[in-house]
C-alpha positions as CSV (number, residue, x, y, z in Angstrom):
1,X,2.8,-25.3,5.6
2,X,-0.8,-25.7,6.2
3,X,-2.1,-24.0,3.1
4,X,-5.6,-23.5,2.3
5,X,-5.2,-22.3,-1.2
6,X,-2.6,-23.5,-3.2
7,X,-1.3,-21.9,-6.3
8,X,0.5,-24.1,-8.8
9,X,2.9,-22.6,-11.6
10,X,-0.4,-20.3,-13.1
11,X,-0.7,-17.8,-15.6
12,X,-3.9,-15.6,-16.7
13,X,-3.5,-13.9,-20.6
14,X,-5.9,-11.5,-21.8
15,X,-5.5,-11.7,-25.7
16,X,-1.8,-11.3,-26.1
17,X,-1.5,-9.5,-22.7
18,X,-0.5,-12.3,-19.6
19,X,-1.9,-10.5,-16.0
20,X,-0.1,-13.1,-14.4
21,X,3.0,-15.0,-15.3
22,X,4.1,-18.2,-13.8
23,X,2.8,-17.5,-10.3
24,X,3.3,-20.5,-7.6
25,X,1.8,-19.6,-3.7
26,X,0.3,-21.4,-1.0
27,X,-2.1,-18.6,1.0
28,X,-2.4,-20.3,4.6
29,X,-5.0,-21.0,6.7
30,X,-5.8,-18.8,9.4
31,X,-3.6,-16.0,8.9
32,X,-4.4,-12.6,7.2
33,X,-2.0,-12.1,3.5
34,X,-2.2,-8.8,2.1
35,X,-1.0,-8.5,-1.7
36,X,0.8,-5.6,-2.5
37,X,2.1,-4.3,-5.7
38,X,1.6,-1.3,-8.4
39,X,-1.3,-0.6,-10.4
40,X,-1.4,-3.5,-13.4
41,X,0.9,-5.6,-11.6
42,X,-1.7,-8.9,-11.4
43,X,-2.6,-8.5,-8.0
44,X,-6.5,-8.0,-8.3
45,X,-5.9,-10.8,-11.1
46,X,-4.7,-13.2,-8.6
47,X,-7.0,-12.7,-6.6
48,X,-10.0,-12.7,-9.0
49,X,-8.2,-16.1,-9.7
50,X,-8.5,-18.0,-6.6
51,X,-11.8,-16.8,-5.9
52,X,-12.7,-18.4,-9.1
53,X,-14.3,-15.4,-11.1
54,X,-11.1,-15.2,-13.6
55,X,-10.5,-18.4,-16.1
56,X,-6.8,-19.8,-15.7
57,X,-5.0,-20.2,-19.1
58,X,-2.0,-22.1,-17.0
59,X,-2.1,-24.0,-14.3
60,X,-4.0,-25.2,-11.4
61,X,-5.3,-23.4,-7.9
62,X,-6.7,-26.1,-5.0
63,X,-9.0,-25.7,-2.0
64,X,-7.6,-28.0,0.5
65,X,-6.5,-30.1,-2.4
66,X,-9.9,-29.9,-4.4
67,X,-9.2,-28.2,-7.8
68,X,-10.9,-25.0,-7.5
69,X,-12.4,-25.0,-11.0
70,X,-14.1,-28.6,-10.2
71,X,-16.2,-26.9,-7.2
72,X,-19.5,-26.3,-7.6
73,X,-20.5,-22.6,-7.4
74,X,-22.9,-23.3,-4.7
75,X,-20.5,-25.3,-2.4
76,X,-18.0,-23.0,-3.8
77,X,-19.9,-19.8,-1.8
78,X,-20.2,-22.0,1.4
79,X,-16.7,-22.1,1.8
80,X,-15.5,-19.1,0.5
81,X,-17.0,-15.4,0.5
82,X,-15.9,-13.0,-1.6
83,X,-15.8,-9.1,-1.6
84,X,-14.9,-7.8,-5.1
85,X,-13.9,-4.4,-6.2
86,X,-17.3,-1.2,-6.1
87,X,-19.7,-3.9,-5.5
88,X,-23.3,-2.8,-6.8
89,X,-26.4,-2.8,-5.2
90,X,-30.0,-2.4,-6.2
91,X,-31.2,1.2,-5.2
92,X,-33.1,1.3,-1.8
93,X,-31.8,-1.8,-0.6
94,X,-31.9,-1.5,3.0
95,X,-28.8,-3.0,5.2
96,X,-30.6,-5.9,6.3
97,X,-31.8,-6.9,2.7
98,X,-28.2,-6.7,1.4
99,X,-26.8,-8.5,4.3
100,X,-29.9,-11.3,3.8
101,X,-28.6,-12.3,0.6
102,X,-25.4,-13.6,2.1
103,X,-27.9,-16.7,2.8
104,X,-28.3,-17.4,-0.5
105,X,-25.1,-20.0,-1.2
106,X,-27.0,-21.6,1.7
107,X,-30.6,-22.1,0.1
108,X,-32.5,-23.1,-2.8
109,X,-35.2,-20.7,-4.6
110,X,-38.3,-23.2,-3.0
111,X,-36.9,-22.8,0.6
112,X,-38.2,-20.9,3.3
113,X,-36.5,-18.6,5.4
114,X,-35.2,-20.4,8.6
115,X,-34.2,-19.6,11.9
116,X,-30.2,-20.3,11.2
117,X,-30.9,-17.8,8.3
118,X,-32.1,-15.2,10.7
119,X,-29.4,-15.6,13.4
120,X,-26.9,-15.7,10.6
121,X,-27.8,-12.1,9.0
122,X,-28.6,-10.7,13.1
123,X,-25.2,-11.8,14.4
124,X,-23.6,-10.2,11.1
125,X,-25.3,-7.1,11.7
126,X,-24.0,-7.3,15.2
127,X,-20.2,-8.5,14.5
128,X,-20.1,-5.2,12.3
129,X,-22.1,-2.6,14.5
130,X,-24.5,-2.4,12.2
131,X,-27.9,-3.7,13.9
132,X,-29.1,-0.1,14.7
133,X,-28.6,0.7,11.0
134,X,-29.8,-2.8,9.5
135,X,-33.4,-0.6,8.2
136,X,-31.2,1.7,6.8
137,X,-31.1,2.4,3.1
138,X,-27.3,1.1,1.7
139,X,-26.9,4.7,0.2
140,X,-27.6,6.8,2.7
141,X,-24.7,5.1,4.8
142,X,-21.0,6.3,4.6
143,X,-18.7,4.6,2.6
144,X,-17.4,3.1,5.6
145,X,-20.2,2.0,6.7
146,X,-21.5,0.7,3.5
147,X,-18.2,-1.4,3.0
148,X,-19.1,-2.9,6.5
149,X,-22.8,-3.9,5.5
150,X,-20.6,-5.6,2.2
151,X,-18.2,-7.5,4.4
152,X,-21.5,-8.1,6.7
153,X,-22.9,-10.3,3.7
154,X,-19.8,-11.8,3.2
155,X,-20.1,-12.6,6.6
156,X,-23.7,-14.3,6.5
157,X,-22.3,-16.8,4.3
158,X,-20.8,-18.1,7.0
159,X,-17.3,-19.7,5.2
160,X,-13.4,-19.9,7.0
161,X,-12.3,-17.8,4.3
162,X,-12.6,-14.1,3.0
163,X,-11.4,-12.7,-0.1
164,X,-11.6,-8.9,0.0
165,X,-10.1,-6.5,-3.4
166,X,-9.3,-3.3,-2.8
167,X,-11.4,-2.8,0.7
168,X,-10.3,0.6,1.3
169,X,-10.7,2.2,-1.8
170,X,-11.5,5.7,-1.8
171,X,-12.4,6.1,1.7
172,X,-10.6,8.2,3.9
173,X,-8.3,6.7,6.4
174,X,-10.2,7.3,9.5
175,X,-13.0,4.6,7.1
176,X,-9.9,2.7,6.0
177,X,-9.1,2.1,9.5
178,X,-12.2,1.7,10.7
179,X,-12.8,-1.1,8.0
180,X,-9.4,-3.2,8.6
181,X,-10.1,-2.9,12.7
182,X,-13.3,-4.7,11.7
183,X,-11.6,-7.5,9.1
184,X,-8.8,-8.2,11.6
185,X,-11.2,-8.5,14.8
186,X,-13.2,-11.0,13.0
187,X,-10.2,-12.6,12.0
188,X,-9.3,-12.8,15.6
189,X,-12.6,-13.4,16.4
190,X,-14.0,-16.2,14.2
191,X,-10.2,-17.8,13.2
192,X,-11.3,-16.2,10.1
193,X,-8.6,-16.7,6.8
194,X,-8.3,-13.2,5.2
195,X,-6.8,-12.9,1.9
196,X,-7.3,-9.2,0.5
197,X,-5.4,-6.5,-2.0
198,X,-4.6,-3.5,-0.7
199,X,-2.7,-0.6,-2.0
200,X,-1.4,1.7,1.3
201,X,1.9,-0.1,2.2
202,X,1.9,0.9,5.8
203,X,-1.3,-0.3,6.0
204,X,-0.5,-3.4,5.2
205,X,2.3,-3.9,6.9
206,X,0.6,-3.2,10.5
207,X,-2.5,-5.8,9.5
208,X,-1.6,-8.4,7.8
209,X,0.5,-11.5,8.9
210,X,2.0,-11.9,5.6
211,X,2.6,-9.9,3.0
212,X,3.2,-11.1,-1.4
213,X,4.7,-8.5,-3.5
214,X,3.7,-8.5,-6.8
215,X,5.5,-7.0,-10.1
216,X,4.6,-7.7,-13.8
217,X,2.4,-10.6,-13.1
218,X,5.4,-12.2,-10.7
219,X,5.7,-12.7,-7.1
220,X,8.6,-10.6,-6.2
221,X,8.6,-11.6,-2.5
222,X,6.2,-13.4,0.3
223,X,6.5,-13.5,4.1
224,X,6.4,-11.7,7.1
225,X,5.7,-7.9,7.0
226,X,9.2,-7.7,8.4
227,X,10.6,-9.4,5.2
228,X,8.9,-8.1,2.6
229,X,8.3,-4.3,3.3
230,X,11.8,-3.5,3.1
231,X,13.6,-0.7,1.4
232,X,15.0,-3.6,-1.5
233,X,12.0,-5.1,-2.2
234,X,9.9,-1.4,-2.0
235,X,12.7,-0.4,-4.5
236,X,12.3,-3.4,-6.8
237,X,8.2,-3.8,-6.8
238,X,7.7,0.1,-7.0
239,X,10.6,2.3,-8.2
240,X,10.7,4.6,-5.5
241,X,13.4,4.7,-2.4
242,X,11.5,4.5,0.9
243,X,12.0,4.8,4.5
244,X,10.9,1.7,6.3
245,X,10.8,2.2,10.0
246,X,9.2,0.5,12.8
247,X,5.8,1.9,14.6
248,X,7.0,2.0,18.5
249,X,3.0,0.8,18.8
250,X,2.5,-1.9,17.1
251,X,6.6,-3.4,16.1
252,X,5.1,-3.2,12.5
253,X,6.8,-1.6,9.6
254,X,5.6,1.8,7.9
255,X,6.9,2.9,5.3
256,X,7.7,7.1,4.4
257,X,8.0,7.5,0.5
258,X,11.3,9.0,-0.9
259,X,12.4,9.5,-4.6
260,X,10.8,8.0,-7.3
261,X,13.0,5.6,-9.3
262,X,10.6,5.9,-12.4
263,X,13.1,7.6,-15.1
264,X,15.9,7.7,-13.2
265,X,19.2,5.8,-12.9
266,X,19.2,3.8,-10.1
267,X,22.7,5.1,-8.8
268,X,24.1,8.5,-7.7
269,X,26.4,9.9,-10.3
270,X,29.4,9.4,-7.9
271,X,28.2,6.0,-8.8
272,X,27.0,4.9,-5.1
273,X,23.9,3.1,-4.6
274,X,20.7,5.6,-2.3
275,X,20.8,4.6,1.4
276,X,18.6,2.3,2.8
277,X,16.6,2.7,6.0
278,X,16.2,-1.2,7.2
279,X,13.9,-2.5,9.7
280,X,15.2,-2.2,13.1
């Protein structure tokens, strides 16, 4: 498997709490991985993890065989851009500014600003249809907009990789759509490797290439969108009986909630088990 990020048999405690429990993954190169899973499960953990902003207590995550930890922050950034969870911004920082400081893993406080710096943050701008907005003050844009000018920084930085948490949270879908068009065209585009959380299942499903389902710090399952959003794994990672059919558009799953689970015995009191709608 080429693997770009490999995750070896690690755990993350906070005090006598452990996030994540024992977890072993290889994230590949070139694809996009979506990790799934409910609230508290680990999954923003895991991710915090290999990007290298949350301390291991177990075990060991590599960059093409470098030890993640051992990287320098610096060379760290050039190869790697991440997008965390509500990231701030100074007030009245225009797009362009915000997008400018994607440059930053790339120079030292004494340098000037070059040509390859410019052409950098312009075809950013341009990548996420943001040039006519780039004078634009970050809060006066949408929230879909703004999470573009975000993954436009990210994008500056000019790495193979892109770690995104949570990068449709609390927009509406038309946004959320809007924003995962733009992640998967660059993907498409660039041969960018896009690792991200997300919480909308169907979502999911229909953009990423492969899917990990967390649970309780655990990997549950990892493949294909066809082999992990399933009615038995939805069932295990989530407590609630779902529909999983296939979208005559794309030949991705989506997935129509049923019962909640939570409280409830998981068979019918003539003692059969709910149906399950499989993937046709």
């Amino acid at each position: 498997m080429n693997a770009l990020f490999d995750v070896d048999d690690i755990s993350v405690r906070y005090g006598d709490h452990t996030a994540v429990d024992g977890v072993s993954l290889q994230l590949r190169r070139d694809r996009i991985t979506a990790i799934i899973g409910p609230n508290g499960c680990g999954k923003s953990t895991l991710l915090r993890t290999v990007a290298r902003l949350q301390p291991l207590s177990v075990g060991r995550v590599t960059l093409d065989d470098q030890e993640v930890s051992s990287i320098p922050p610096r060379v760290y950034a050039r190869r790697v851009a991440v997008l965390p969870q509500s990231p701030a911004a100074p007030e009245s920082l225009t797009v362009a500014d915000l997008v400018a400081r994607g440059r930053d893993p790339h120079r030292r406080w004494w340098d000037g600003w070059s040509q390859a710096d410019e052409d950098a943050v312009r075809e950013s701008l341009a990548q996420t249809a943001l040039v006519e907005l780039a004078d634009r003050p970050l809060e006066s844009l949408s929230g879909g907009q703004r999470q573009r000018a975000w993954i436009a920084l990210a994008l500056a930085q000019r790495t193979d990789a892109l770690l995104l948490d949570e990068p449709t949270t609390y927009l509406d879908i038309a946004h959320q759509l809007d924003v995962l068009d733009t992640v998967q065209r660059l993907h498409h585009e660039r041969g960018l490797t896009v690792i991200m959380v997300l919480h909308d299942l169907s979502l999911a499903a229909r953009y990423a290439d492969e899917v990990v389902a967390m649970r309780d710090g655990r990997v549950v399952a990892a493949g294909t969108a066809h082999e992990v959003v399933t009615p038995d794994v939805l069932r295990e990672v989530f407590d609630v009986d779902c529909r999983v059919l296939l979208d005559d558009g794309t030949g991705r799953p989506f997935v129509i909630p049923g019962v909640s689970l939570v409280g409830r015995e998981m068979t019918r009191p003539d003692g059969s088990t709910p149906d399950a709608t499989p993937v046709r």
